[in-house]
C-alpha positions as CSV (number, residue, x, y, z in Angstrom):
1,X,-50.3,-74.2,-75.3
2,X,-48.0,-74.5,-72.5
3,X,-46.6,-72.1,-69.8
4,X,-43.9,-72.5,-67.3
5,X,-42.3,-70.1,-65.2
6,X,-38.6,-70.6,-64.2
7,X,-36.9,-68.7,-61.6
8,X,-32.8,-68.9,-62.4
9,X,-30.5,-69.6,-65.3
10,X,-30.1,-72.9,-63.7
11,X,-34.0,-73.5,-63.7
12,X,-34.3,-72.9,-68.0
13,X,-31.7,-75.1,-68.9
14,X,-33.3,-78.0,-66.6
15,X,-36.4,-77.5,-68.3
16,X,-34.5,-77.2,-71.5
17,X,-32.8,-80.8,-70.7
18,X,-36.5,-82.2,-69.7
19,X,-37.3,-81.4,-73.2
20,X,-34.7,-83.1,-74.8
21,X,-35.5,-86.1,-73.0
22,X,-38.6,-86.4,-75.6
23,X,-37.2,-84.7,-79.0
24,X,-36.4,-87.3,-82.1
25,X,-34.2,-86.6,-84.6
26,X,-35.9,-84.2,-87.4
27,X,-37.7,-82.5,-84.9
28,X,-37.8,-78.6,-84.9
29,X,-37.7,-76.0,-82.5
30,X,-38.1,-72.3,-83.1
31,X,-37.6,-69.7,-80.3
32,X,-39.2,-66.2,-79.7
33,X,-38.1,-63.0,-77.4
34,X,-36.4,-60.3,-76.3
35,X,-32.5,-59.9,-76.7
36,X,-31.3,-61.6,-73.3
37,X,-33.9,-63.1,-72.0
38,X,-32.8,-66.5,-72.1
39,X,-32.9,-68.2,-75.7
40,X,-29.4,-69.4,-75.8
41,X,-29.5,-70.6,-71.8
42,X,-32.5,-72.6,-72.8
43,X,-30.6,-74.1,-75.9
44,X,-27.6,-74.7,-73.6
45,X,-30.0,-77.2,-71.6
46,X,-31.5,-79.0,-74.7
47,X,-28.3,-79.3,-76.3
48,X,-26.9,-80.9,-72.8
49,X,-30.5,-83.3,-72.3
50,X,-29.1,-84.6,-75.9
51,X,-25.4,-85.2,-75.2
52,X,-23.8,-82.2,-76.5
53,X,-20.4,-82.2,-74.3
54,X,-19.2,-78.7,-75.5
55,X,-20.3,-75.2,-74.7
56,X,-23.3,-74.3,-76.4
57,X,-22.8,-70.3,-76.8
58,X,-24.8,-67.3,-78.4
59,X,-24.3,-67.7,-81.9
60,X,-25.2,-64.2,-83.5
61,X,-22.5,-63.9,-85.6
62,X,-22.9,-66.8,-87.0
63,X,-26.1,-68.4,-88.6
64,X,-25.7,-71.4,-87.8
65,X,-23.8,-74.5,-85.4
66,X,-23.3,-78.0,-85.8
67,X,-23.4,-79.6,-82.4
68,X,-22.8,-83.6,-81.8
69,X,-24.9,-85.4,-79.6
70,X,-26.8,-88.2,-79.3
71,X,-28.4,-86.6,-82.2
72,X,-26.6,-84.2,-84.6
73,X,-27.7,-80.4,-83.2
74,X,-28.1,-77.7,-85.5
75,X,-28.3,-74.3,-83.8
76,X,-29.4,-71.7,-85.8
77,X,-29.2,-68.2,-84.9
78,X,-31.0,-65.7,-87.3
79,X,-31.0,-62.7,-85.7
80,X,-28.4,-61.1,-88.1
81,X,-30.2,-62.7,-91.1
82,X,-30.4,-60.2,-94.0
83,X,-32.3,-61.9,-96.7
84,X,-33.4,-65.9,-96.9
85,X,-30.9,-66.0,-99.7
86,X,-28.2,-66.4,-97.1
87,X,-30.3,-69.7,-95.8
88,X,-30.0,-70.9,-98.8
89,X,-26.3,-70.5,-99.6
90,X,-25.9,-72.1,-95.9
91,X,-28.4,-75.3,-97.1
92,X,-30.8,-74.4,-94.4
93,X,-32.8,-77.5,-95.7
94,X,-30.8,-79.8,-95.7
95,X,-30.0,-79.3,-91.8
96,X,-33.9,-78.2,-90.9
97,X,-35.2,-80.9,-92.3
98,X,-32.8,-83.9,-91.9
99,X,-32.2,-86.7,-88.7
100,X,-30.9,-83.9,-86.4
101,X,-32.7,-81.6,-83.8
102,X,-33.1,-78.0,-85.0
103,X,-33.2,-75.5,-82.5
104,X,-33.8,-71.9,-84.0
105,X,-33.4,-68.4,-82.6
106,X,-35.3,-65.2,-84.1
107,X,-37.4,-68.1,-86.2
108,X,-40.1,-65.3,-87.1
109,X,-37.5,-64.6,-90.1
110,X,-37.8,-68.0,-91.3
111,X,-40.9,-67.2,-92.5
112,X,-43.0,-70.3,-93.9
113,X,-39.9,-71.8,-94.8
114,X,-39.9,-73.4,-91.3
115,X,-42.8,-76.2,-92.0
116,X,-45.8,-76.9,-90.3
117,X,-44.4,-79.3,-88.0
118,X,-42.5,-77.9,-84.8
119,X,-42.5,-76.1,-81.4
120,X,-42.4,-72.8,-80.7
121,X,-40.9,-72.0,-77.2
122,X,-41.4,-67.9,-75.9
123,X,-39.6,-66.8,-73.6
124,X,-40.1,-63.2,-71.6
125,X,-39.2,-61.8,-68.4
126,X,-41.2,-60.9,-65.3
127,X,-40.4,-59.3,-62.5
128,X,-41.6,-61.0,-59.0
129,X,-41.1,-58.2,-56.2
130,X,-43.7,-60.2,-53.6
131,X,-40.9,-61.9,-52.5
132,X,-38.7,-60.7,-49.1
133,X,-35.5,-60.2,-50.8
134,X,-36.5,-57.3,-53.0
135,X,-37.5,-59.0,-55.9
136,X,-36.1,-61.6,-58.7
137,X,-36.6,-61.6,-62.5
138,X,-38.3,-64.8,-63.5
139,X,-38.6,-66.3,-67.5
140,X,-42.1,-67.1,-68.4
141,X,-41.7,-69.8,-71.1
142,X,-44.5,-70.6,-73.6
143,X,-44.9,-73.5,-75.8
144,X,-47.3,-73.6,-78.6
145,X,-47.1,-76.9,-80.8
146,X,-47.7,-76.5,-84.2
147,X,-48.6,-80.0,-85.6
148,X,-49.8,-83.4,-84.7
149,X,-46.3,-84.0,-83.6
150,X,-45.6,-81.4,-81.4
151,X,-49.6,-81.8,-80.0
152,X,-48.4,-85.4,-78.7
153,X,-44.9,-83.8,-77.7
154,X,-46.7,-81.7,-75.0
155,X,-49.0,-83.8,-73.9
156,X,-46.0,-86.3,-72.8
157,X,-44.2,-83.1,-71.5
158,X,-46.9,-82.0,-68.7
159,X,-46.8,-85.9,-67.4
């Protein structure tokens, strides 16, 4: 396990591009946490790190975008997921586990349909008030490989 703390918008998706500089196509990435505190930003900088030239948005109404980068992004959002039949009629598995990055919001409702192999990221807020100017809400991320893979992954991250 890894944690970082990021202070702005701005600092997530720099982390999120530092990221990217390590992910391979097939490589998965689900994310965990609170509505708004930062999923999507995040995504924004890996899609970015990997090339992706147009605006990478919340995609709750839909379950899933196909973003082109230096690898083929798939952005899953699952947060309005009713039932995993729904993955299926999209061809979740043919996207999740193909040459592209998958990046996935509100994973938990995957399920053990995600694999063993990939990273989750958590992301929370906390509030820092120790500071002159009243205070600033920070994102404490979390990233907990799952994998031999994603062990290696974070290893080569912290350098």
């Amino acid at each position: 396990m890894f944690k970082i703390t990021t202070n702005s918008a701005e600092e997530t998706e720099n982390f999120g591009k530092m990221i990217a500089t390590l992910l391979r196509g097939g490589d998965i990435i689900s994310f965990g946490g609170d509505l708004g505190v930062g999923k999507t930003c995040m995504i924004r900088g890996i899609a970015h790190g990997l090339g992706v030239k147009s605006n990478v948005t919340s995609s709750s109404f839909v379950l899933m975008r196909v973003l082109q980068g230096r690898l083929p992004v798939y952005h899953f959002d699952l947060y309005r997921l009713s039932s995993e039949d729904e993955l299926y009629d999209i061809g979740y598995d043919e996207f999740l586990f193909s040459n592209g990055v998958s990046l996935i919001e509100w994973s938990d409702r995957l399920g053990s349909l995600i694999g063993d192999s990939y990273l989750q990221i958590d992301i929370e807020y906390d509030f820092d008030d120790s500071r002159e100017d009243g205070g600033v809400y920070r994102r404490i991320i979390t990233l907990t490989p799952h994998g031999e893979r994603f062990q290696k992954f974070l290893e080569e991250l912290k350098k």
